[in-house]
Every structure is written in structure tokens, then in C-alpha cells.
C-alpha positions as CSV (number, residue, x, y, z in Angstrom):
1,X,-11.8,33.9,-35.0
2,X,-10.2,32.9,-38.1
3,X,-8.8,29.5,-39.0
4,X,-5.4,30.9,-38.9
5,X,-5.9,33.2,-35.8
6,X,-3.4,32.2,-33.7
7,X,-4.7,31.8,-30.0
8,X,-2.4,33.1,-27.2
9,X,-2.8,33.0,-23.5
10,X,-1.2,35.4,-20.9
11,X,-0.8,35.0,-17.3
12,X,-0.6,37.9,-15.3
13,X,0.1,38.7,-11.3
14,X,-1.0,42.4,-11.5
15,X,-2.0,45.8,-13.8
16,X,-1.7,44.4,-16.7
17,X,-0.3,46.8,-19.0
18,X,1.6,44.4,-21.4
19,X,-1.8,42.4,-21.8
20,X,-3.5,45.6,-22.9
21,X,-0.4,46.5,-25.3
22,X,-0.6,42.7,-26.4
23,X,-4.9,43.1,-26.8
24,X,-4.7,46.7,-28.8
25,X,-2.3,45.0,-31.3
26,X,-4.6,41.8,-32.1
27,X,-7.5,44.0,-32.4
28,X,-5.8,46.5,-34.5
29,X,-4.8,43.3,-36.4
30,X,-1.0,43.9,-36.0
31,X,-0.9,40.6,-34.7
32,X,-2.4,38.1,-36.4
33,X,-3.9,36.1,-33.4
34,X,-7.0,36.8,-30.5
35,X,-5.9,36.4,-26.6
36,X,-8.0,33.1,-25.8
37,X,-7.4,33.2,-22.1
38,X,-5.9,35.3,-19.0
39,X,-4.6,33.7,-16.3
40,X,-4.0,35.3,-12.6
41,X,-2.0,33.9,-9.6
42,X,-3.6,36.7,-7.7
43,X,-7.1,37.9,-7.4
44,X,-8.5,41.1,-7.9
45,X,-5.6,42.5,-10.2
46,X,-6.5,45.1,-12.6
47,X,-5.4,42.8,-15.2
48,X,-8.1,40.7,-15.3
49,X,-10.5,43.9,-15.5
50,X,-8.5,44.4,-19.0
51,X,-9.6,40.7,-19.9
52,X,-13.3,41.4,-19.1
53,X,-13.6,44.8,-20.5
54,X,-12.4,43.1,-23.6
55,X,-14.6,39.8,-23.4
56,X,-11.6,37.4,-22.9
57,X,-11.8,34.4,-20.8
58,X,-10.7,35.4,-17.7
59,X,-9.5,32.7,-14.4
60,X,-7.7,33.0,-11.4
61,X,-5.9,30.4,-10.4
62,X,-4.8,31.3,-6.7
63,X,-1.1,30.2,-5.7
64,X,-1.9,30.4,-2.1
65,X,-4.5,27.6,-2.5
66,X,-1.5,24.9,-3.3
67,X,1.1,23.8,-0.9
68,X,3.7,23.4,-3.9
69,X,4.8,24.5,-6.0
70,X,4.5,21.5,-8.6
71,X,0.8,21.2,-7.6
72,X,0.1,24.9,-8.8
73,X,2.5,24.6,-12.1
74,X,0.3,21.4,-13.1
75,X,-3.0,22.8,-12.6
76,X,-1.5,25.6,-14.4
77,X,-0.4,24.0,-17.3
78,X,-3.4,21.9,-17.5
79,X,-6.1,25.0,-17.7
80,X,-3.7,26.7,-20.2
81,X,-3.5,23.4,-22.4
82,X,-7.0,23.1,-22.0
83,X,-6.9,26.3,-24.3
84,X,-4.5,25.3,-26.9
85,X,-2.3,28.0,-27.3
86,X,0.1,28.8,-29.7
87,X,2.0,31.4,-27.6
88,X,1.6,31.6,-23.4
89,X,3.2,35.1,-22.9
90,X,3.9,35.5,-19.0
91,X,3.2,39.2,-18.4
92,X,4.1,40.5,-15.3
93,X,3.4,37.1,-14.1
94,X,5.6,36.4,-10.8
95,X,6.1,33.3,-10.5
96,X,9.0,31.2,-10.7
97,X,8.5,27.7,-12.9
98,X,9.0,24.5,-12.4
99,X,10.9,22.9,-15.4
100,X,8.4,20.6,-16.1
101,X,6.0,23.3,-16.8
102,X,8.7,25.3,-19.1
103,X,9.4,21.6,-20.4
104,X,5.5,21.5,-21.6
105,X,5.5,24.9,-23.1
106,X,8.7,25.3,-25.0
107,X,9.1,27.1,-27.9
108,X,5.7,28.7,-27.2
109,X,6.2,30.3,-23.3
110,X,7.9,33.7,-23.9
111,X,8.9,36.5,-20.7
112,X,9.9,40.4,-20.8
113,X,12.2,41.4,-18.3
114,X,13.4,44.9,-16.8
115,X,16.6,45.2,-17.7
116,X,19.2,43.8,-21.0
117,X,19.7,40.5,-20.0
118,X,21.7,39.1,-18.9
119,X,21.8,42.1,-16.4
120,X,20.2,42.1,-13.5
121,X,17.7,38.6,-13.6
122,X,15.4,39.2,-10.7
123,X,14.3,41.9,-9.4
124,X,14.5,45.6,-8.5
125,X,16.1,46.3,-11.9
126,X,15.6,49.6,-12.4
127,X,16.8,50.7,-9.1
128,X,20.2,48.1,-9.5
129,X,21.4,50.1,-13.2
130,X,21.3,53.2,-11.2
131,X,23.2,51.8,-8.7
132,X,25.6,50.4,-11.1
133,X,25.9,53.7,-12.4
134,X,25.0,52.4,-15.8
135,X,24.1,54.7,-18.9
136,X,21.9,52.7,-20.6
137,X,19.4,50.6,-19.4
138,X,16.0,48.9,-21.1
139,X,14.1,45.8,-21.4
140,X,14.5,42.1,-23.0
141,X,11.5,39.6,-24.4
142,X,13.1,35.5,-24.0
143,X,12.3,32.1,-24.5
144,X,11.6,30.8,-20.5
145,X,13.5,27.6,-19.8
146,X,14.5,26.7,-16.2
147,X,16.5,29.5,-15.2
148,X,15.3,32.6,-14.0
149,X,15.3,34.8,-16.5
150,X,17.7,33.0,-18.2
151,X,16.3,32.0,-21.3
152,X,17.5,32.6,-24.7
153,X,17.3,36.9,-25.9
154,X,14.4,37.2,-28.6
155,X,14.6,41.1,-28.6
156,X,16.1,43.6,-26.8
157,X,14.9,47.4,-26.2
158,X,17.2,50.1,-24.9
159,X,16.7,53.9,-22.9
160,X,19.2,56.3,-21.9
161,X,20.0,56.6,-17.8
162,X,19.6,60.6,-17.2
163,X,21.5,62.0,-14.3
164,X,18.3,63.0,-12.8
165,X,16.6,59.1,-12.7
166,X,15.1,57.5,-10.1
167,X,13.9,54.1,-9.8
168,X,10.0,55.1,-11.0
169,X,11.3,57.7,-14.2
170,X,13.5,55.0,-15.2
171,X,10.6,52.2,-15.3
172,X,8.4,54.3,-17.0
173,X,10.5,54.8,-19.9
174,X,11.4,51.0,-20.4
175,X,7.7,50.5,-19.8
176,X,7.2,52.7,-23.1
177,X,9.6,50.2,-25.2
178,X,8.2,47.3,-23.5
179,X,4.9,48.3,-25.1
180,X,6.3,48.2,-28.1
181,X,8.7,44.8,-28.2
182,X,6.8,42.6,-26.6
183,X,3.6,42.8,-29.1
184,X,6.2,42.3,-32.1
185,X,7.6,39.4,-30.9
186,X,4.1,38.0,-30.1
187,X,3.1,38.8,-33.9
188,X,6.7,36.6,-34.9
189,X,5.2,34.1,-32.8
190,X,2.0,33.9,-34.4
191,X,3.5,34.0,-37.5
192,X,5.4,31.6,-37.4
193,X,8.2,33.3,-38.2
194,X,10.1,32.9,-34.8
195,X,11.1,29.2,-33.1
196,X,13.5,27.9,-30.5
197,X,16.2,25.3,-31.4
198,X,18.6,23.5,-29.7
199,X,21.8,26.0,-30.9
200,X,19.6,29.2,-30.4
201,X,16.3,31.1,-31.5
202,X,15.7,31.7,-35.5
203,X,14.1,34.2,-37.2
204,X,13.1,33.4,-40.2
205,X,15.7,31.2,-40.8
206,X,18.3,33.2,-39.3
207,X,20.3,32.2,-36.5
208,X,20.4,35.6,-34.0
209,X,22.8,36.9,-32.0
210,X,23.1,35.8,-28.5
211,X,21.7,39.4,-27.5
212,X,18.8,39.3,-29.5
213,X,17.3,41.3,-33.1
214,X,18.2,44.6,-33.2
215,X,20.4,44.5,-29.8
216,X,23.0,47.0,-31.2
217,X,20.4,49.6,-32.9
């Protein structure tokens, strides 16, 4: 690894399928950085199969083996420090953080979320914009801070809602755009080009919209 590699970490909770979109782009040198670490809540995920099949440092640090939640967030934070990251992408990682960790991590600690936030923070996305009778659904990469999923929009990704959706055809075409934003925002990380400020996130220089780059394309 370079001098200027930039090193990132990703925790995970399951499959994994970000990580591997975020690993293809740093080998393919789209992103100008190596994933240094992995991190699991939960054993035996596929995700940390990707790390290994790719000779990346690969941990799990079990949630069920701490009694709080601040106990797990500083253990946590301490083996992802211990790395020295300059981007800690939560990917698919469940997990909601204390603000002390977010605190320790900001600017750096990104999140891609189901839906276009601020729709639908939580969970069961997918299945809530069909309920809503929405026509257009998709997928959103933030700054975390405290709230859940309610950090600052970085980049958002939209699909269509077809008449014929359900909850699974839905998430596997947001899954195909997530693939694709969350790896760019990960290179404008590592480039330097992206940071969080007080009045909003910049990219290169530029003040964007409270929706995020590219919301309206």
C-alpha cells in the first residue's frame, strides 16, 4: 500500500455485498485507498468470507458479549482506531451508535440507507414505499451523527416503483444503485475531495443541496 492509499474500515452485520462493491473498486483502483479492516457484530456472516477471500483483516467483535451498549461502541471504536482509518463505512452494519462513538468518527463514519432520506429511517423500507404507494423509491449514502439515519445526504440514487413490485424486486434494484454510489462516495472520501462542516457537507468546495449530489438527476 502506497503512501497515499487511503485506509478504510467497514463494519458489517451480514452478506456483505457493499464491502465486495467497495473491495472490486480499490482493486480496480477506482478508489484510491485498500480496506485495512472488517469489522462484524455477528459471527459467521458471509461478509467476513469476502474479507478473507480477499486477505483483509478480518474481526468479530460479538455484541452479545457486552451488556451495553457504550461498552461495545468503545471497544469498537478502539479496534477501528487501532487501524487508523481515513473512512469507517458501516455496511449493512445494524447497529445503532452511541454519540460518542459518532462523536470520535466524524467526518470520516459514512451509512447507505434503503430509501431517499429522509424517507423511511429504519427499517423495512422497501416494503413501507410500496405501502405509501410511492413511484419512486432508491437509496441514500450520509454522514452518521446521532440520529438514526439522520445524518447529513452525501448522495442519493433513485429506481422506478413498477406496479408489479414486491418488497424483494424492489430491494434488488436499489441494491444495483447502491453498488454503484456507495463506492463513489468512498473514492470522494479518500480523495479528499468530500468533508463535513458545521453548515453542511462540501464537495470540492461546494456547498450541496440538503438532498445530496445529483438528487434531482
Amino acid at each position: 500500500m502506497s503512501a497515499n492509499n487511503a485506509k478504510i474500515v467497514v463494519l458489517i452485520s451480514g452478506n456483505g455485498s457493499n464491502l465486495q462493491a467497495i473491495i472490486d473498486a480499490t482493486e480496480s483502483g477506482r478508489i484510491p485507498g485498500s480496506v485495512v479492516g472488517v469489522i462484524s457484530n455477528r459471527p459467521d456472516v458471509f461478509g467476513l468470507e469476502r474479507a478473507n477471500e480477499h486477505n483483509i483483516h478480518a474481526q468479530v467483535i460479538d455484541h452479545k458479549n457486552y451488556e451495553t451498549r457504550e461498552q461495545y461502541d468503545q471497544v469498537l471504536a478502539s479496534s477501528i482506531a487501532a487501524l487508523n482509518p481515513d473512512v469507517v463505512v458501516l455496511a449493512g452494519f445494524m447497529r445503532i451508535l452511541t454519540a460518542d462513538f459518532v462523536e470520535q468518527f466524524e467526518g470520516k463514519l459514512i451509512n447507505i440507507h434503503p430509501s431517499l432520506l429522509p424517507k423511511y429511517q429504519g427499517l423495512n423500507t422497501h416494503q413501507r414505499a410500496l405501502d405509501a404507494g410511492d413511484e419512486e423509491h432508491g437509496c441514500s449514502v450520509h454522514f452518521v451523527n446521532e440520529q438514526l439515519d439522520g445524518g447529513p445526504v452525501i448522495l442519493q440514487a433513485k429506481v422506478p416503483v413498477f406496479g408489479d413490485d414486491d418488497a424483494d424486486s424492489l430491494a434488488d434494484r436499489v441494491h444495483v444503485q447502491e453498488h454503484l454510489i456507495y463506492p463513489l462516495v468512498v473514492k470522494w472520501l479518500c480523495e479528499k475531495r468530500l468533508r463535513l462542516q458545521s453548515d453542511g457537507v462540501y464537495l470540492d468546495n461546494s456547498l450541496l443541496p440538503e438532498q445530496g449530489y445529483a438528487n434531482d438527476e
